[in-house]
Backbone bond lengths (Angstrom), bond angles and torsions (degrees), N, CA, C in turn:
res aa  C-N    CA-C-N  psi(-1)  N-CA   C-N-CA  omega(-1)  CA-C   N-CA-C  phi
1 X - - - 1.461 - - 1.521 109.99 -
2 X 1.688 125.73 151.35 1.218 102.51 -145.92 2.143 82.01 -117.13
3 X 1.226 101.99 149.59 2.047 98.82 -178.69 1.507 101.34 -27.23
4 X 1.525 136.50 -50.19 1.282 107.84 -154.19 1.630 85.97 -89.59
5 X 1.015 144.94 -41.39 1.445 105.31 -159.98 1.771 114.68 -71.99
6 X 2.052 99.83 -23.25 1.296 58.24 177.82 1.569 128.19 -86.52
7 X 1.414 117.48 -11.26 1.565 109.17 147.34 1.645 135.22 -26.21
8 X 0.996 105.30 -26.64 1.449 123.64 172.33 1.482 107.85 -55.32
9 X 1.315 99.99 -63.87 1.642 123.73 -167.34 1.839 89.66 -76.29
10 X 1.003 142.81 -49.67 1.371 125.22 171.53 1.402 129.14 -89.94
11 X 0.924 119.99 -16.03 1.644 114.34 177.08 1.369 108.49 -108.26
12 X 0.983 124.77 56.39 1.821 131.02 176.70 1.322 94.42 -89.03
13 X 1.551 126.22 135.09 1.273 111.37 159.10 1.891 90.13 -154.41
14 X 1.764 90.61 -177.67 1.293 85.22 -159.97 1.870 105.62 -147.00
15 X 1.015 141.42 160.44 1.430 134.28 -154.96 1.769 97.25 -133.68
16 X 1.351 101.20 111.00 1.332 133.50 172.04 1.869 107.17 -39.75
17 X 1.377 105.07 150.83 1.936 81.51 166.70 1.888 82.88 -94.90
18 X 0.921 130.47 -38.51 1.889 118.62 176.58 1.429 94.38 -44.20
19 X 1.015 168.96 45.48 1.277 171.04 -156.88 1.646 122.65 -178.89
20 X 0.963 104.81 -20.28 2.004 132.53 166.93 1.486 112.03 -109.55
21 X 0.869 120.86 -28.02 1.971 129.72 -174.37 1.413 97.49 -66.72
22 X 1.081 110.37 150.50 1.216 121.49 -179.44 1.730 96.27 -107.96
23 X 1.462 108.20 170.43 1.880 98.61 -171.80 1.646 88.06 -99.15
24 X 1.396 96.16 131.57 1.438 128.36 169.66 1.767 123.82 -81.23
25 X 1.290 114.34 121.17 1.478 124.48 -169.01 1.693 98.53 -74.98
26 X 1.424 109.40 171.68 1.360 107.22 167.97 1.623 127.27 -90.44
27 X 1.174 114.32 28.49 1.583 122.96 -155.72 1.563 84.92 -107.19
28 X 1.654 134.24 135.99 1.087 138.03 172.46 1.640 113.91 -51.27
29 X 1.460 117.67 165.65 1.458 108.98 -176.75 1.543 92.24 -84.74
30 X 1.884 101.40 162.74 1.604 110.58 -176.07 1.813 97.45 -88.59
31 X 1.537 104.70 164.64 1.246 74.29 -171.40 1.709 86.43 -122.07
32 X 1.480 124.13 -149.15 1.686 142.73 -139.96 1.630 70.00 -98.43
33 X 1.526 99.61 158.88 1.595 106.67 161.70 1.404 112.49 -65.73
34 X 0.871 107.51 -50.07 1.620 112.98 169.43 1.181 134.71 -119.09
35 X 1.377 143.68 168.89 1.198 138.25 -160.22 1.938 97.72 -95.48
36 X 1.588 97.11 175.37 1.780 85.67 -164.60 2.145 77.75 -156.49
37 X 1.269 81.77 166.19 1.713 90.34 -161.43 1.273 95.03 -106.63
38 X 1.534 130.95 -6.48 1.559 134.28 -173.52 1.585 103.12 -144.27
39 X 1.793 84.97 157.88 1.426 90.10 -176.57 1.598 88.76 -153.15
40 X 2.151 95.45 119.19 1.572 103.17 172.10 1.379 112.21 -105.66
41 X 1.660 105.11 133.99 1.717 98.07 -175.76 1.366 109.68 -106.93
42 X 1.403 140.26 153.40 1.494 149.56 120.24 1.445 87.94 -20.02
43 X 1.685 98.43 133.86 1.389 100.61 146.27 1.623 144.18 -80.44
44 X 1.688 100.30 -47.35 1.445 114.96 162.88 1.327 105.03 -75.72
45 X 1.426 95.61 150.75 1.922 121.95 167.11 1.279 88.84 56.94
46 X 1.697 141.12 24.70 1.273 123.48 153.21 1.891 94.37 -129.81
47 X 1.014 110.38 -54.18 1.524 98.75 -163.44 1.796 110.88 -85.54
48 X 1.299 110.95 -14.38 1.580 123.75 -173.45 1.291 102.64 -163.96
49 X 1.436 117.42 159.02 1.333 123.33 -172.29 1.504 113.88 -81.25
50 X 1.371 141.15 110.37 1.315 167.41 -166.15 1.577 89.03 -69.33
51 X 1.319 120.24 -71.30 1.529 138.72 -155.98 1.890 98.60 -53.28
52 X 0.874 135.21 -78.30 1.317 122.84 -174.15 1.286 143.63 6.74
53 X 1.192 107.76 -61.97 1.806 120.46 160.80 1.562 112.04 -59.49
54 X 1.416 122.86 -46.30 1.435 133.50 -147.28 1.605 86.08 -86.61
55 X 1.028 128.60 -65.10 1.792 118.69 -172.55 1.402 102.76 -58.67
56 X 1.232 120.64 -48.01 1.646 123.79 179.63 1.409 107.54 -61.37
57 X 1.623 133.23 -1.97 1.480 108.06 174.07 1.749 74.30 -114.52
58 X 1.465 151.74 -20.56 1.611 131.85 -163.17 1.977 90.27 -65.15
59 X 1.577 103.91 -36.54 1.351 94.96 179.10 1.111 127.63 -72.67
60 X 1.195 128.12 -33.78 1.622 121.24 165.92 1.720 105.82 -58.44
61 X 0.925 127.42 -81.24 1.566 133.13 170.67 1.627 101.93 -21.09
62 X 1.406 149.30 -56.09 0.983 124.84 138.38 1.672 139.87 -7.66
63 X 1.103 110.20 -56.71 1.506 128.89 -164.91 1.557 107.82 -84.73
64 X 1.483 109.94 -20.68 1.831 108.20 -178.59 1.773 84.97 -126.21
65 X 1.452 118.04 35.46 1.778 108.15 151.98 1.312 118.12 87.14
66 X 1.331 129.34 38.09 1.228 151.55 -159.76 1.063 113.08 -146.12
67 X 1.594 134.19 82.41 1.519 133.37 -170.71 1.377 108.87 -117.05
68 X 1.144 114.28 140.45 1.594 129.48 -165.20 1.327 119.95 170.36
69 X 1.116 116.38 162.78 1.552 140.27 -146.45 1.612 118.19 -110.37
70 X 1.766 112.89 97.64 1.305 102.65 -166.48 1.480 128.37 -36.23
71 X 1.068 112.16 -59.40 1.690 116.10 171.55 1.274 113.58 -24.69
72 X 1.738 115.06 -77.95 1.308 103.22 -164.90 1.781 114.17 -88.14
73 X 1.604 125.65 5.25 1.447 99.34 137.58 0.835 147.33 -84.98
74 X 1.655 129.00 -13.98 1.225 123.25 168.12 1.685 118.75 -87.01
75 X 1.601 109.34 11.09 1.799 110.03 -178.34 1.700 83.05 -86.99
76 X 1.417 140.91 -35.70 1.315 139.24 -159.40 1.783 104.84 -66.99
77 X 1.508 96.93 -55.27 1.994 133.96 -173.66 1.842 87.28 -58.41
78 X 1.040 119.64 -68.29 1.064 112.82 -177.19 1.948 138.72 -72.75
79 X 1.377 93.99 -11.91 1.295 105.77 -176.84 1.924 111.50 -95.70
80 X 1.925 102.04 -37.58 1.457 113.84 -160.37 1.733 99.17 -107.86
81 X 1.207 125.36 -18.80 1.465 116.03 177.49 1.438 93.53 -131.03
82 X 1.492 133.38 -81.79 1.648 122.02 -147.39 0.890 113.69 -41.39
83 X 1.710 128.64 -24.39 1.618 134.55 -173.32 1.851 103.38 -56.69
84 X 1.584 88.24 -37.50 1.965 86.39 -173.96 1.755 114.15 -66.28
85 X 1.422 81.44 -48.15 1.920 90.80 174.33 1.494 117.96 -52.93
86 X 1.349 127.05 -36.87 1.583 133.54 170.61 1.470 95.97 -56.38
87 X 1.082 121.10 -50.35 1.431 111.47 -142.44 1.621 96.18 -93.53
88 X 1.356 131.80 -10.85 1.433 140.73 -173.93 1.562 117.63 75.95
89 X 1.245 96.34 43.73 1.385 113.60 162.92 1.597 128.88 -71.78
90 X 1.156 102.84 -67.69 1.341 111.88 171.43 1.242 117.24 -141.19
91 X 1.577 134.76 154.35 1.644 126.67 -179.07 1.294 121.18 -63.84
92 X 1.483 121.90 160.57 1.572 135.25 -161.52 1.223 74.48 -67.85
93 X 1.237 151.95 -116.11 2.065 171.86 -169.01 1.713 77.16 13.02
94 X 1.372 100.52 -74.60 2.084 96.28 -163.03 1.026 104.12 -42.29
95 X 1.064 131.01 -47.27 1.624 147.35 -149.09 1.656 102.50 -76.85
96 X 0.851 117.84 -61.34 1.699 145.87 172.84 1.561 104.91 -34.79
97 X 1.637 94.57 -75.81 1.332 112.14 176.42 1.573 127.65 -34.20
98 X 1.487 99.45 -59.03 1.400 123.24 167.58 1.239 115.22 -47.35
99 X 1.358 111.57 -52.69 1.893 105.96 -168.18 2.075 88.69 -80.27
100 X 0.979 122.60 -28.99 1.394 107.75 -171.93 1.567 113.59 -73.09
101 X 1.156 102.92 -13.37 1.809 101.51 168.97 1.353 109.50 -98.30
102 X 1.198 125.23 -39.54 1.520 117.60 175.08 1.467 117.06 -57.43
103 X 1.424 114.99 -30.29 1.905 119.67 177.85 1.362 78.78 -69.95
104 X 1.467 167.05 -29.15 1.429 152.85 -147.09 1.495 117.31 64.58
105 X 1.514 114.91 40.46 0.971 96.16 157.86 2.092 131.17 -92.77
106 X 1.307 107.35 179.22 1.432 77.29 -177.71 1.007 134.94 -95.48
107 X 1.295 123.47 143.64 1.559 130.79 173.11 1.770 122.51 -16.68
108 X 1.491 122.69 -21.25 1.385 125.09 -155.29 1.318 87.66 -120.43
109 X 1.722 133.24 -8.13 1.381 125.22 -161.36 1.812 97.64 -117.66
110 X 2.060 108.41 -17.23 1.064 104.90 -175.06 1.520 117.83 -58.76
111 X 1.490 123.84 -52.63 0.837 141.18 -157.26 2.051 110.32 -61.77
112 X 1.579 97.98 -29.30 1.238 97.36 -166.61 1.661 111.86 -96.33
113 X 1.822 108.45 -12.84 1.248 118.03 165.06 2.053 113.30 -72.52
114 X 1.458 88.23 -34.77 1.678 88.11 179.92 1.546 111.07 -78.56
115 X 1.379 125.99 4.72 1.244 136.18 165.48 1.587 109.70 -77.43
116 X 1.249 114.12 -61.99 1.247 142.72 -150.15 1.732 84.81 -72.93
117 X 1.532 135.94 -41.22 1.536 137.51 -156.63 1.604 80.11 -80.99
118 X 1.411 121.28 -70.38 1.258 124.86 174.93 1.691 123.53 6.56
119 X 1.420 95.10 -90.05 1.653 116.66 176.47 1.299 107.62 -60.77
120 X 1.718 138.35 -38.75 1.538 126.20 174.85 1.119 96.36 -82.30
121 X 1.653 149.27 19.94 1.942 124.02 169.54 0.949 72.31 -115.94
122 X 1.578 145.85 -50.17 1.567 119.49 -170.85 1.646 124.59 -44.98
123 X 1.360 97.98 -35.97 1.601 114.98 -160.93 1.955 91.50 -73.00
124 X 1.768 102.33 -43.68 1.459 98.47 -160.63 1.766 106.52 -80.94
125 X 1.354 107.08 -6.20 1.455 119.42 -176.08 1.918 100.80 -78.57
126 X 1.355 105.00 -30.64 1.472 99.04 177.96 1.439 123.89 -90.96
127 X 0.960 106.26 -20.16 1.889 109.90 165.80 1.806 118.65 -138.01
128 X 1.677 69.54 70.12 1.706 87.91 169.55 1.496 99.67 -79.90
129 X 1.849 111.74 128.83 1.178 129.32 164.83 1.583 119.44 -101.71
130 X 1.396 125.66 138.52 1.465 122.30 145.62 1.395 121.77 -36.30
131 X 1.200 99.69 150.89 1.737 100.51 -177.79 1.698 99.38 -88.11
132 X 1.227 135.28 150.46 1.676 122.81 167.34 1.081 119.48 -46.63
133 X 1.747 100.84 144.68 1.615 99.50 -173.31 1.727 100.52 94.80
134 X 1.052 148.62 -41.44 1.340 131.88 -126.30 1.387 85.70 -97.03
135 X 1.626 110.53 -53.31 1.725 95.56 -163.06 1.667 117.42 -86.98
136 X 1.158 104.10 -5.26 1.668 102.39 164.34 1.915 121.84 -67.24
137 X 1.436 86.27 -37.86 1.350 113.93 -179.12 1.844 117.28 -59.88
138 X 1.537 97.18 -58.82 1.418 111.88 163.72 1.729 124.43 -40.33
139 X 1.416 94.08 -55.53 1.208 115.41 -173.46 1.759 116.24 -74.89
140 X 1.572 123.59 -9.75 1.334 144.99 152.05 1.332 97.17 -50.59
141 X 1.444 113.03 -81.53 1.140 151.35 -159.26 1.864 117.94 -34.09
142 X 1.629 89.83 -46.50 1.645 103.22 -178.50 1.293 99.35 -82.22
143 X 1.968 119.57 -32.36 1.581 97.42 -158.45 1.153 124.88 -92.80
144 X 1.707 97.43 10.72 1.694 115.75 173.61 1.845 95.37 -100.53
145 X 1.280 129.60 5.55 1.269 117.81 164.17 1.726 119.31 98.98
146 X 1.191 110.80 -4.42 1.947 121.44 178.81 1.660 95.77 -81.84
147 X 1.624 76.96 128.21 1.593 109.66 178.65 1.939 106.03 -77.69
148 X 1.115 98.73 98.85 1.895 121.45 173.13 1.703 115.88 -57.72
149 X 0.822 149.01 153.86 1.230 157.17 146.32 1.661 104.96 -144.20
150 X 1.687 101.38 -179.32 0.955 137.57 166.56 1.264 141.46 -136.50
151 X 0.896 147.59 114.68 1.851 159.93 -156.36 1.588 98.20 -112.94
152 X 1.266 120.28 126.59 1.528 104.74 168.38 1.899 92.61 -167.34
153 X 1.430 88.30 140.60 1.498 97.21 -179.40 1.944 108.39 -112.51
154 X 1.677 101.65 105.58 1.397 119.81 -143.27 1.396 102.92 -140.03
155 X 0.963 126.47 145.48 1.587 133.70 159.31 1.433 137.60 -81.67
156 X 1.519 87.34 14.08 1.778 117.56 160.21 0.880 122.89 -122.23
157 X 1.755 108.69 144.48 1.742 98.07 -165.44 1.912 93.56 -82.21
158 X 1.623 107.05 -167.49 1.285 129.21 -140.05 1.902 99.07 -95.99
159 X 1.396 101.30 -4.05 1.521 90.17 165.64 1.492 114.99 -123.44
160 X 1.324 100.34 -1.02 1.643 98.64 149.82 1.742 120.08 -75.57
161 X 1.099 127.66 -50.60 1.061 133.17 158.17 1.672 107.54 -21.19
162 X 1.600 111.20 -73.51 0.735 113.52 -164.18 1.774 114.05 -50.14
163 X 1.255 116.73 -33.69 1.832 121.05 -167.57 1.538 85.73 -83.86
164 X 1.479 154.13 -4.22 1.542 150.34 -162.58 1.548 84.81 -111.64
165 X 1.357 132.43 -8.44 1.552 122.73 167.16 1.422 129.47 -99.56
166 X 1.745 102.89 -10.93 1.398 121.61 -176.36 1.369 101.28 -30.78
167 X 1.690 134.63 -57.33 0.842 135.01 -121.68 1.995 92.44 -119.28
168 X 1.091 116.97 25.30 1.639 125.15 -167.55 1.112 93.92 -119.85
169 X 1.431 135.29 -36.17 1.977 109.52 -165.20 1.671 79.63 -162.62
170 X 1.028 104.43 170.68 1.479 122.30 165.63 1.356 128.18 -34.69
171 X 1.162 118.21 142.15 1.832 110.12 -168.13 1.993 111.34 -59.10
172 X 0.957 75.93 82.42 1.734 85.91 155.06 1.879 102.90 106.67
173 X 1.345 101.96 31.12 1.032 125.00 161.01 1.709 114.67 -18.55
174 X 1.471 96.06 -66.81 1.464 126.94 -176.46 1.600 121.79 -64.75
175 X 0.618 125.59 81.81 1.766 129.59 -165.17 1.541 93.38 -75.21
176 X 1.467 130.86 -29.79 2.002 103.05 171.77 1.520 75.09 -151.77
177 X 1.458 107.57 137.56 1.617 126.67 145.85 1.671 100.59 -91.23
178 X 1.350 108.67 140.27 1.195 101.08 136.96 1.423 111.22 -163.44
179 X 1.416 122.35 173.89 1.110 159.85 -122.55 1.654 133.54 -138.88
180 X 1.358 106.34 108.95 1.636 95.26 -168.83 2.031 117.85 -67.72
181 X 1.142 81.78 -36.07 2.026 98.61 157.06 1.682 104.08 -20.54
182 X 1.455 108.25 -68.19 1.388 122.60 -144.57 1.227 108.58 -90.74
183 X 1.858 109.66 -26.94 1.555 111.23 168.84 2.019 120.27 -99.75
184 X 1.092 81.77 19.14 1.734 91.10 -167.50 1.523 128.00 37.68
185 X 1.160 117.77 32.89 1.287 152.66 161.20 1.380 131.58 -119.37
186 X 1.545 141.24 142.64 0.798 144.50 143.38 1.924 130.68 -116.24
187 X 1.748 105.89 154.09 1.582 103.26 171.25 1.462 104.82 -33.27
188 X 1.642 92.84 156.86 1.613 130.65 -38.97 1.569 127.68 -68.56
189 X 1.276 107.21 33.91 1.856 104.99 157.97 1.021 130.23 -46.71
190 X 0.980 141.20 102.82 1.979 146.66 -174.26 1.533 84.41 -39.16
191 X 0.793 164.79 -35.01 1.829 147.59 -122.59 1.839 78.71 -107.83
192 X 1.382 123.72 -63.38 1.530 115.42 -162.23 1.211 115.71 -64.64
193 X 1.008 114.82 -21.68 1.786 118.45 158.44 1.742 134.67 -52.76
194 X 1.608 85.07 -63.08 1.554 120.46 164.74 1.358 115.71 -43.34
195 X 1.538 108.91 -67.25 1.338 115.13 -174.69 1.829 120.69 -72.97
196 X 1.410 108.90 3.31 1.772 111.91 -165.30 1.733 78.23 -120.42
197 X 1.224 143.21 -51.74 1.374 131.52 177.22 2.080 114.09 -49.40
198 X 1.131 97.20 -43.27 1.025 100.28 156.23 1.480 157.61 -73.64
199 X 1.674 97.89 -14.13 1.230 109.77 162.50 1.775 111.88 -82.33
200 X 1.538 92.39 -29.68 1.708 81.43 164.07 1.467 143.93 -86.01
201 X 1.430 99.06 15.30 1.528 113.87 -170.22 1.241 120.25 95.93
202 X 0.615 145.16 -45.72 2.172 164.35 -112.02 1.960 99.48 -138.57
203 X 1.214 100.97 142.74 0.981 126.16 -164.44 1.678 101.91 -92.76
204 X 1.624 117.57 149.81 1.535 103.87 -160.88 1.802 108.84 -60.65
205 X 1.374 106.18 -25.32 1.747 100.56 -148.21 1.986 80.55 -84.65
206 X 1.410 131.64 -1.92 1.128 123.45 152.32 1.652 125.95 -80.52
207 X 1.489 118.15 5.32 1.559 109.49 171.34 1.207 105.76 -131.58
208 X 1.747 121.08 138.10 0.697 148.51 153.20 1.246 119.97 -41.04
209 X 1.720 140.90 79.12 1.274 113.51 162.37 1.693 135.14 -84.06
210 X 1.282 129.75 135.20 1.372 140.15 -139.26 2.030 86.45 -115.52
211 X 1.185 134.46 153.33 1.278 128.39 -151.56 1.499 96.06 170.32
212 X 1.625 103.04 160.85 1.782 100.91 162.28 1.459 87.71 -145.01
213 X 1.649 134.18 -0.68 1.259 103.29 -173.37 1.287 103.21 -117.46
214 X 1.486 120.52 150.88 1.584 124.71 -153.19 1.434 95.01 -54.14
215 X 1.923 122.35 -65.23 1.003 143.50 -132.52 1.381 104.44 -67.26
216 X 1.629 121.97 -26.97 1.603 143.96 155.11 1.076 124.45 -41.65
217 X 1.555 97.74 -71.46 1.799 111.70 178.08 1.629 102.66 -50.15
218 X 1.495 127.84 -69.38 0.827 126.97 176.38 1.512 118.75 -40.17
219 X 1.259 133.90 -26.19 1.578 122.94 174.03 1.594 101.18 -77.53
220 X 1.344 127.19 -53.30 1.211 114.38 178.30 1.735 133.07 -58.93
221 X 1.595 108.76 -12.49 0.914 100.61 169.11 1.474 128.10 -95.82
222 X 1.394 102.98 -14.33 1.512 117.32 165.30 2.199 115.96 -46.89
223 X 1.601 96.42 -39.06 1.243 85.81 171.98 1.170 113.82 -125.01
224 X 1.583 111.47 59.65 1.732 116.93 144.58 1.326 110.71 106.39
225 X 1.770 118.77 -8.51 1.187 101.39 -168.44 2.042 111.76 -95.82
226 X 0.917 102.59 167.28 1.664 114.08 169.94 1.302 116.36 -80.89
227 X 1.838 120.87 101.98 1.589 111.17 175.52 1.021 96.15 -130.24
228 X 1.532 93.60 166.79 1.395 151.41 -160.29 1.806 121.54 -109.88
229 X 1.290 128.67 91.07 1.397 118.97 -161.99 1.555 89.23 -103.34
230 X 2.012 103.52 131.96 1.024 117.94 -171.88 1.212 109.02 -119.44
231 X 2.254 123.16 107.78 1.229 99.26 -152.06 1.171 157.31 30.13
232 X 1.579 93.73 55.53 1.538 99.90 -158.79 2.073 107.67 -99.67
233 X 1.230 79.99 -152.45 1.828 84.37 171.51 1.384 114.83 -83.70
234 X 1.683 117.81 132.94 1.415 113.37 -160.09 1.840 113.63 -74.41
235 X 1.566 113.55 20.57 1.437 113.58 157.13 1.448 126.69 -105.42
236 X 1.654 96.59 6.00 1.520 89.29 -168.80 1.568 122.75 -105.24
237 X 1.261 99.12 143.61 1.677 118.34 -151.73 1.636 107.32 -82.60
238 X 1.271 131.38 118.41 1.428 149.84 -151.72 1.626 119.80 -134.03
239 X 1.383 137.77 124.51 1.319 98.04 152.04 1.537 139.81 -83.48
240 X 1.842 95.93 -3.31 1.573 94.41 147.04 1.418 124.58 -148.51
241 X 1.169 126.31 158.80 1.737 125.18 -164.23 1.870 89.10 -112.95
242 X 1.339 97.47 148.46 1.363 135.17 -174.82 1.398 118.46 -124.94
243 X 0.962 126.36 136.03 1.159 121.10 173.93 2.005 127.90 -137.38
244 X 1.926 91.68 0.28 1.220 120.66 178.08 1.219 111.82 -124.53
245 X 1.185 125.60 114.24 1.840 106.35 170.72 2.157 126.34 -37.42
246 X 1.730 74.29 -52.25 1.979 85.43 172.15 1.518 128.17 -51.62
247 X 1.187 99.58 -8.96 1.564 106.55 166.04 1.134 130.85 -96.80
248 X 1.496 127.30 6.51 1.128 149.79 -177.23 2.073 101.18 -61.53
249 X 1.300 105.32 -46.81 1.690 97.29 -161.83 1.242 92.31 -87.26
250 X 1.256 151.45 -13.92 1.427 131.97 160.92 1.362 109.73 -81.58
251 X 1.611 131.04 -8.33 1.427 108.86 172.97 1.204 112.71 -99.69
252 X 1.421 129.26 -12.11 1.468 117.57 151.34 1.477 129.61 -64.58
253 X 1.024 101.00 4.22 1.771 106.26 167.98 1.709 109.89 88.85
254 X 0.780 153.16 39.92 1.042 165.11 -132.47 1.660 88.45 -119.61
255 X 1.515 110.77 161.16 1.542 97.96 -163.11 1.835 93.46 -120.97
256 X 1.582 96.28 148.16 1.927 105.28 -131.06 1.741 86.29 -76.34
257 X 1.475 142.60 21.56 1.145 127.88 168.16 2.184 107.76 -113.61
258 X 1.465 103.70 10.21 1.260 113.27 178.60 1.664 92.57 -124.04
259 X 1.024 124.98 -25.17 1.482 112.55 -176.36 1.740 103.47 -68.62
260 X 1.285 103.85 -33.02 1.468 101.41 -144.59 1.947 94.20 -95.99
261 X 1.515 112.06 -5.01 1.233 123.27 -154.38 1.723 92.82 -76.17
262 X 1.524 127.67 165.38 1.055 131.21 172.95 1.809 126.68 61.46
């Protein structure tokens, strides 16, 4: 077995959302100025934990001589290649590959790190979990009647997504997934907003979009809608901050003898 795999097999680790939360006061959450009949979510770092894979490969890359700072590699990963992969430009491996030689790593170590990402997204692709809170929350959510979606900028189209949620809220929870894959765009383009408010009927300043990364929130609010930053990055601009998933149906305004019902 060769050091990194078996590093593989021992240094797996994994990041709590109690470990991302920020500490929560006892004062109820504030809620939307007004109430809204929809609610569009981010998928990563809102409905399941995103982070898992990404610290688990800064640590391998660590371990074969590669030291660096989550933030500013994944603002590069995410800004100069994944944008192509969302949009179906080119494959995650090209994509991967590329940013792993440009950080300088070496050519003889690429191949065995893009192995190693391989087998842990496969592994994390098969027992994708809700983050706590999400499916109790969801499941509030539908039986008071708010139309759900999803927005997610992914390298799957929008009805795969959709069967990777089976297991998040009630069967068919989700009234539109969609997908930057399928629109060849990704946040913050007005169009992925536009076009997922509209697949749900409802007009933007009627959906809630739910988000943690500034550059998001900020696209959705550019065209009209009301968000919600959920543990997000401590610059990003909201009209309300979250810091629990379960507080989600009282901050969409929901009226306090249906919030509290069931």
């Amino acid at each position: 077995m060769s050091t990194m795999l078996h590093w593989m097999e021992t240094g797996r680790t994994s990041v709590s959302f109690a470990e991302k939360r920020p500490t929560a006061g006892a004062l109820p959450p504030p809620r939307l100025p007004r109430p809204v009949r929809g609610v569009l979510f981010d998928f990563g770092g809102v409905l399941y934990d995103d982070t898992v894979w990404r610290r688990w490969l800064l640590r391998l890359l660590s371990h074969v001589g590669l030291h660096t700072h989550y933030s500013s590699f994944y603002y590069v990963w995410d800004r100069d290649f994944a944008a192509d992969v969302y949009r179906g430009r080119r494959t995650f491996d090209d994509a991967f590959a590329a940013y792993l030689r440009s950080a300088g790593l070496p050519c003889g170590l690429i191949d065995e790190v893009m192995a190693a990402c391989r087998g842990l997204r496969r592994e994390l692709d098969a027992s994708l979990r809700p983050l706590p809170g999400v499916r109790c929350t969801l499941a509030r959510l539908v039986k008071l009647g708010m139309r759900l979606g999803v927005l997610s900028d992914s390298e799957l189209a929008g009805d795969e997504l959709q069967a990777r949620l089976a297991g998040f809220a009630p069967v068919q929870a989700f009234q539109v997934v969609v997908s930057s894959i399928d629109l060849g765009c990704t946040k913050p383009e007005p169009v992925c907003y536009r076009e997922a408010v509209m697949q749900m009927g409802l007009s933007p300043h009627e959906v809630a979009f739910v988000g943690h990364d500034q550059v998001e929130l900020a696209g959705a609010q550019a065209v009209g809608m009301p968000t919600i930053a959920l543990s997000g990055s401590p610059d990003a601009e909201a009209d309300v901050y979250l810091d629990r998933f379960e507080q989600l149906a009282d901050a969409v305004g929901l009226p306090q003898r249906l919030a509290v019902a069931g």
